[in-house]
C-alpha positions as CSV (number, residue, x, y, z in Angstrom):
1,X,0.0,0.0,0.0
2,X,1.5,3.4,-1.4
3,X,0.8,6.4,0.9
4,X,1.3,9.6,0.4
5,X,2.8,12.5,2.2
6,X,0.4,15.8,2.2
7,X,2.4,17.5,5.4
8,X,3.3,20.6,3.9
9,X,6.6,22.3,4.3
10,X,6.8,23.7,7.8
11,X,8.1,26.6,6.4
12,X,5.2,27.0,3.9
13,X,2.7,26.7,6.4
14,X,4.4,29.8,8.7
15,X,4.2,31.8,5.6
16,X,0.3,32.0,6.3
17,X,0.4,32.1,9.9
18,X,-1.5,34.9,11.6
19,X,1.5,36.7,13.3
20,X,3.4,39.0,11.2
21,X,6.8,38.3,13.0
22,X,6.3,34.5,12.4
23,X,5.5,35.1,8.6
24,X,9.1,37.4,8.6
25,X,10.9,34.5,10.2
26,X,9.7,32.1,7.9
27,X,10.2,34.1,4.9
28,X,13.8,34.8,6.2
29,X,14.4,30.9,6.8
30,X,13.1,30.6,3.1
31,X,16.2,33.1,1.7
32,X,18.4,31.4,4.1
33,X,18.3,27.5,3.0
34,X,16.6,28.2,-0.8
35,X,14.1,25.5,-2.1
36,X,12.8,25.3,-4.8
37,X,9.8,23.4,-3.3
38,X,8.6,26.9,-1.6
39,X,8.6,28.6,-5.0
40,X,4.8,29.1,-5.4
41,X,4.0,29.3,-1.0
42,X,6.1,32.2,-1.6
43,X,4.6,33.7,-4.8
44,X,1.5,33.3,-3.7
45,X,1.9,35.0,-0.1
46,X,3.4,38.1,-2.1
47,X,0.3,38.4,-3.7
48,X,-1.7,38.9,-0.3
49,X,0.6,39.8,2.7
50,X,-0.6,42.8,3.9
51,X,3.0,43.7,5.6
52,X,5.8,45.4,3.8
53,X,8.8,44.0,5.8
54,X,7.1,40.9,4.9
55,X,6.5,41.9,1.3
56,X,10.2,42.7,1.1
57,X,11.7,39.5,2.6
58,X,9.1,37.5,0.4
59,X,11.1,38.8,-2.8
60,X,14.7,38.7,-1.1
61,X,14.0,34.8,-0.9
62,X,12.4,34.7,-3.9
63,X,16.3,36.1,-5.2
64,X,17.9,33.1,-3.8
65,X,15.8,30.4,-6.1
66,X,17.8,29.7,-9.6
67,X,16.3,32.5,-12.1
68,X,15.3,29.9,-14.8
69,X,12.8,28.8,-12.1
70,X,11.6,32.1,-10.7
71,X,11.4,34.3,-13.5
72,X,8.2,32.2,-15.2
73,X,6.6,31.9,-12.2
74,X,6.5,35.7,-11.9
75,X,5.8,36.3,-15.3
76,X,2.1,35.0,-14.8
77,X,1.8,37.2,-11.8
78,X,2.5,40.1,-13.7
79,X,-1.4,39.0,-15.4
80,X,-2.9,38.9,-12.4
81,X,-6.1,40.5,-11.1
82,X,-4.7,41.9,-8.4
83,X,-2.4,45.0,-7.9
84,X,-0.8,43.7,-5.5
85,X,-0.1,40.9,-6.8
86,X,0.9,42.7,-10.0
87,X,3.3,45.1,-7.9
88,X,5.1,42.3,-5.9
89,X,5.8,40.7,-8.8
90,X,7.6,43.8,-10.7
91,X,9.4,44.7,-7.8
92,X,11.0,40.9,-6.8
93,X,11.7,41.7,-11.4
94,X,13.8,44.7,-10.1
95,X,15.4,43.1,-7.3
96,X,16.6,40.0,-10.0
97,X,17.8,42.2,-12.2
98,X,17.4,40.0,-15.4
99,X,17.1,42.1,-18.6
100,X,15.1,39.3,-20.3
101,X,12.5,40.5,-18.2
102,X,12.1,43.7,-20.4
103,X,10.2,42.2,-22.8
104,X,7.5,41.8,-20.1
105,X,7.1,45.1,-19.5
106,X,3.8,46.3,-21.2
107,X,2.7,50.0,-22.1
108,X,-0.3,48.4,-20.0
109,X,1.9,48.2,-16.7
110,X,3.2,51.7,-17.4
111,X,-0.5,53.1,-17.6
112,X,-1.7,50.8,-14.7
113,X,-4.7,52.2,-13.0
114,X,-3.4,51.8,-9.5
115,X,-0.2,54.1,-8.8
116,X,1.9,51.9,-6.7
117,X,1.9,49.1,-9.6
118,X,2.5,52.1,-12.7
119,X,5.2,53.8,-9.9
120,X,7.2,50.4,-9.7
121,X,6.2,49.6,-13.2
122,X,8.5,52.7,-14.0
123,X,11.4,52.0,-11.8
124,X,11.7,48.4,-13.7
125,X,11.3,49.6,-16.4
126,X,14.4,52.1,-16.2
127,X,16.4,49.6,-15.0
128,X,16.1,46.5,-17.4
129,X,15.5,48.9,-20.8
130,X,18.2,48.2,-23.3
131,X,20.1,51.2,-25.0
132,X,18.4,51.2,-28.3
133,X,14.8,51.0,-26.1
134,X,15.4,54.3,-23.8
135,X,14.2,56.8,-26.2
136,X,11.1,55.1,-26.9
137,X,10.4,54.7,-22.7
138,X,11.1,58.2,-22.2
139,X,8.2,59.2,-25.0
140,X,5.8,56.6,-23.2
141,X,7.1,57.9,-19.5
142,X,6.3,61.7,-20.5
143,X,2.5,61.1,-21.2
144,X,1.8,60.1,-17.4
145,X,3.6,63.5,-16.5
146,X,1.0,65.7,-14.0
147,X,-0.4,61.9,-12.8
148,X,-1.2,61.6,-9.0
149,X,-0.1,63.1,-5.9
150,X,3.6,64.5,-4.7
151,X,4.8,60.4,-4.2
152,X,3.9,59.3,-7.6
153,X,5.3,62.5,-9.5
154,X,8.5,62.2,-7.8
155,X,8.8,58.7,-8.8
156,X,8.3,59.5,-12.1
157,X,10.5,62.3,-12.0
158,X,13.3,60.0,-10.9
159,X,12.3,57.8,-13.5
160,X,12.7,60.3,-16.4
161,X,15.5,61.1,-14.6
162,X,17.4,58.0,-14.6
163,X,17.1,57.8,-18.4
164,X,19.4,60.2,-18.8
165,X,20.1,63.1,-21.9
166,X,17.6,61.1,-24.0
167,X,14.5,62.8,-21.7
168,X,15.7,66.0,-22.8
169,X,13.5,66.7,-25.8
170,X,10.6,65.3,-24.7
171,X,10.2,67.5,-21.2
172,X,11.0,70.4,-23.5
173,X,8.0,69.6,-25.1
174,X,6.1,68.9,-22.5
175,X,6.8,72.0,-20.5
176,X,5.3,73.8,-23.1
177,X,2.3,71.6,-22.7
178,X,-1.2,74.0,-22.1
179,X,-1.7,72.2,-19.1
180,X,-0.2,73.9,-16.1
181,X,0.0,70.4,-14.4
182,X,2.0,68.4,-16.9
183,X,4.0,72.2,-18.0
184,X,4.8,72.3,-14.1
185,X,6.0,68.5,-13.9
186,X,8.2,68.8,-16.7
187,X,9.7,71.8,-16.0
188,X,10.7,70.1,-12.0
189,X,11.8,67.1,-13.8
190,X,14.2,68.8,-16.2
191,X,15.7,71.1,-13.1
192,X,16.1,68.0,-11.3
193,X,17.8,66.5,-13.8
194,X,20.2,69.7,-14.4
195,X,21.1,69.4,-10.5
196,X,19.9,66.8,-8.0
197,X,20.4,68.6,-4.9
198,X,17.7,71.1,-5.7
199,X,14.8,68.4,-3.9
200,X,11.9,67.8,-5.5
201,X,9.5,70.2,-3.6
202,X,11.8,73.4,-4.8
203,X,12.0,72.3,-8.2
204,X,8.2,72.0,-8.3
205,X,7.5,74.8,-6.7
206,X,10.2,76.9,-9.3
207,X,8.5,75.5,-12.3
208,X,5.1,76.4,-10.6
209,X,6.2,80.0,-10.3
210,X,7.4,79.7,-13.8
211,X,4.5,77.9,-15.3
212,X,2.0,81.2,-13.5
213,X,4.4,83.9,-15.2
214,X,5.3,82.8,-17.9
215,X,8.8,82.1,-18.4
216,X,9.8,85.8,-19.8
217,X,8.8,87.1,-15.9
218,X,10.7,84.6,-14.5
219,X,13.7,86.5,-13.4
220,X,16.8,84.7,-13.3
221,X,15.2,81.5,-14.2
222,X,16.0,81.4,-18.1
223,X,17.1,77.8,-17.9
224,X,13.9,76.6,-17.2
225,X,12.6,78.8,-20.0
226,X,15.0,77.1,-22.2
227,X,13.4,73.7,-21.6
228,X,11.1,74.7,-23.8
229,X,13.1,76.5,-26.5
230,X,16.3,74.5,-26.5
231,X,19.2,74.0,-24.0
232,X,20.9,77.1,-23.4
233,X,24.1,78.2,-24.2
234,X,26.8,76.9,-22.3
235,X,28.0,78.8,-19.1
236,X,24.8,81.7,-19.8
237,X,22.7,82.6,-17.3
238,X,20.3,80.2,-18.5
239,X,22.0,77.5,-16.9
240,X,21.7,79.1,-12.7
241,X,19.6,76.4,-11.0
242,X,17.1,77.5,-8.8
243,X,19.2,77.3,-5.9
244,X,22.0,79.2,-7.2
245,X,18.9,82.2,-8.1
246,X,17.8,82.0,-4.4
247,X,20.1,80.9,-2.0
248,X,17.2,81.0,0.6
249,X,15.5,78.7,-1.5
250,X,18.7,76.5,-2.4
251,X,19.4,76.2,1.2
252,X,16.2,74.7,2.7
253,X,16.2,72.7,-0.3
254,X,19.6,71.0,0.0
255,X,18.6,69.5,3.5
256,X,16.0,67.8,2.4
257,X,17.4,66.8,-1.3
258,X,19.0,63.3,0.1
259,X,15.9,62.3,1.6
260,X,13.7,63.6,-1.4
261,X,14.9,63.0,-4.5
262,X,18.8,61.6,-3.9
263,X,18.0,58.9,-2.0
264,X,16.9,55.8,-4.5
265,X,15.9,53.4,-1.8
266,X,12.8,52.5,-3.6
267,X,12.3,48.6,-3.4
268,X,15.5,48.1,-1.4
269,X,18.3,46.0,-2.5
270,X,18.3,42.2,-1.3
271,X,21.2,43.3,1.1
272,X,18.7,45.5,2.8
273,X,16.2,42.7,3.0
274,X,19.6,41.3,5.3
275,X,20.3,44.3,7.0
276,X,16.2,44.6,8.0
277,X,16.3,41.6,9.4
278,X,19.9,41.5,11.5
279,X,18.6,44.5,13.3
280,X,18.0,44.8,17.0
281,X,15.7,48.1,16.5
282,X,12.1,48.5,17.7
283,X,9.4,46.4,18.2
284,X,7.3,44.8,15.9
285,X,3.8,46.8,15.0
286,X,1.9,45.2,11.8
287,X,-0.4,48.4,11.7
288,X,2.7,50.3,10.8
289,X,3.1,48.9,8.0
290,X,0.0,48.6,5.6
291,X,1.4,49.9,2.3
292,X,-0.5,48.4,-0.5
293,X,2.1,48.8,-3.1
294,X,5.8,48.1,-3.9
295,X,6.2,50.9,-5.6
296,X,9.1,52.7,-4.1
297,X,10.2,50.7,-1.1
298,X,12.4,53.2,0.6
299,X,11.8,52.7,4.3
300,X,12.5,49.1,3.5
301,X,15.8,48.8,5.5
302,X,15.5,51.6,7.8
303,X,13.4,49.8,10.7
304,X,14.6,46.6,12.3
305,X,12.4,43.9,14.2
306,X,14.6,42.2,17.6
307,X,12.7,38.6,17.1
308,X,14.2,38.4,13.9
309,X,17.5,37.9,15.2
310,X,16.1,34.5,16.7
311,X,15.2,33.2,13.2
312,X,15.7,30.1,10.9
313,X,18.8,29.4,13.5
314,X,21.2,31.6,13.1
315,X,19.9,32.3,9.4
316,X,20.0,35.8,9.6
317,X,23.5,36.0,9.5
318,X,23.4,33.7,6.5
319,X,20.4,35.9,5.0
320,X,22.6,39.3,5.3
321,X,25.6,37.3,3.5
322,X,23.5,36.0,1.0
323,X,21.5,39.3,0.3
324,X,25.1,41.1,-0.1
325,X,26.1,39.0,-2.6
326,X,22.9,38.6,-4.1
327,X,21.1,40.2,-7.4
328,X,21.0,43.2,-8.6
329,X,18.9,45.3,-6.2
330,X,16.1,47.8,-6.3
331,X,15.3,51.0,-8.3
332,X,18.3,51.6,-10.7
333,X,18.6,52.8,-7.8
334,X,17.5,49.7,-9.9
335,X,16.0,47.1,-9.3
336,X,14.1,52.3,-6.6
337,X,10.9,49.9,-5.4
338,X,9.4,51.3,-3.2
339,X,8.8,53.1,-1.3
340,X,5.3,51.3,-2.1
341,X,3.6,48.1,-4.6
């Protein structure tokens, strides 16, 4: 008489288990001693854990399977009905870091309805694009400038941004756009991309101020006008950034430029996922952490839970080895993430 064996894999049952620390330890154990039986437990619980240290330690194992597995598996997710399945599954394609996952990426994903999945949509997007394919992503990119709220333009903006010279002509003609919102967006992008340290919030509100006088009454802000009608001249006027016009302005912007636009912590890299889980820092609260989205991961690594310390015995240290070693990382900053999807 044949029987067969329906225990599942301890480890695949704690993924589901109602405590949020046991589901971190488990997915840490997961990372730590990679199998390739836990391949779908672990897909699946990305497309439905509600926590985003969770989320994030879900993908890091996910890293440590052989690609050849893990990359099919996600490319079905990225069909799925759900957004957060959609998002998890674009942001673990970050972490990877495996260009033939650019082919996956649709002008649907780009365009997706819900923010966090377009936001993370954009940051893979970015970072897997091939040379003769950036052009092309920075015309698609453009047409969701003056989308959402302050979180979602910036990741845009960093998206553009990462592209490099080839966004050039198309924020030129978009800052000429009749619509203040997309004019004003295009115009922050593009002084953002002239210097970095201006932060996001003094580049929009420059082009703003530009955008409501009209870029003869700016005063002193030719180069923005110049987004529009060409770059300037080199070593003109044109080309003072904001800060340099208003050193008031420059000032309260350059403490908060690392932290707004500088920073690319959006997804984290798997050595974060490491780093989140060897920290002693404070307790554990799930309701702290109900981000829908992996869009731009960026307080991924910067809280620590103490009982994680106690997991998959002694895997932690094994985990942070493994995750500094491990695939190419977030955003671009590459493969951001998110701060959310």
């Amino acid at each position: 008489m044949t029987t067969t064996n329906t225990t599942p894999h301890p480890v695949a049952a704690a993924l589901g288990a109602a405590d949020a620390s046991v589901r971190l330890r488990a997915a840490l154990a997961a990372g730590s001693h990679p199998d390739p039986v836990l391949l779908d437990p672990l897909v699946r619980r990305c497309a439905v854990e509600p926590d985003f240290f969770v989320r994030d330690m879900l993908s890091w194992a996910l890293t440590r399977l052989p690609p050849e597995l893990v990359l099919p598996r996600l490319r079905r997710e990225l069909d799925a009905e759900g957004a957060r399945a959609r998002g998890q599954a674009l942001h673990t394609l970050s972490k990877i870091g495996d260009r033939r996952a650019w082919a996956w990426i649709t002008r649907g994903m780009l365009r997706d309805a819900d923010d966090d999945v377009a936001r993370t949509a954009w940051r893979v997007a970015v970072a897997l694009v091939p040379e003769e394919g950036r052009s092309a992503l920075a015309d698609e990119l453009v047409t969701q400038l003056g989308r959402g709220g302050h979180d979602v333009r910036l990741s845009l903006s960093r998206a553009l941004v990462d592209l490099g010279d080839v966004v050039e002509p198309v924020l030129a003609r978009a800052a000429a756009s009749r619509d203040a919102e997309v004019a004003a967006h295009a115009r922050a992008t593009e002084l953002l991309r002239r210097d970095p340290e201006t932060g996001f919030d003094a580049a929009i509100a420059e082009a703003q101020r530009i955008v409501a006088l009209g870029p003869s009454a700016a005063g002193g802000s030719g180069d923005d006008a110049g987004a529009a009608e060409g770059s300037p001249a080199e070593g003109s006027p044109a080309e003072a950034s904001p800060a340099e016009a208003n050193p008031a302005e420059g000032g309260a912007a350059e403490g908060s430029a690392a932290t707004e636009f500088g920073q690319a912590a959006e997804g984290g890299r798997p050595a974060e996922a490491g780093r989140a889980a060897e920290s002693a820092g404070t307790a554990h609260n799930t309701g702290s952490a109900q981000n829908t989205g992996s869009g731009e991961d960026e307080s991924a690594a910067g809280s620590g839970r103490p009982e994680v310390g106690r997991a998959a015995e002694g895997g932690v240290a094994e985990a942070g080895r493994a995750a500094g070693s491990g695939p190419v990382g977030e955003d671009g900053r590459a493969a951001e993430g998110g701060r959310g999807a």
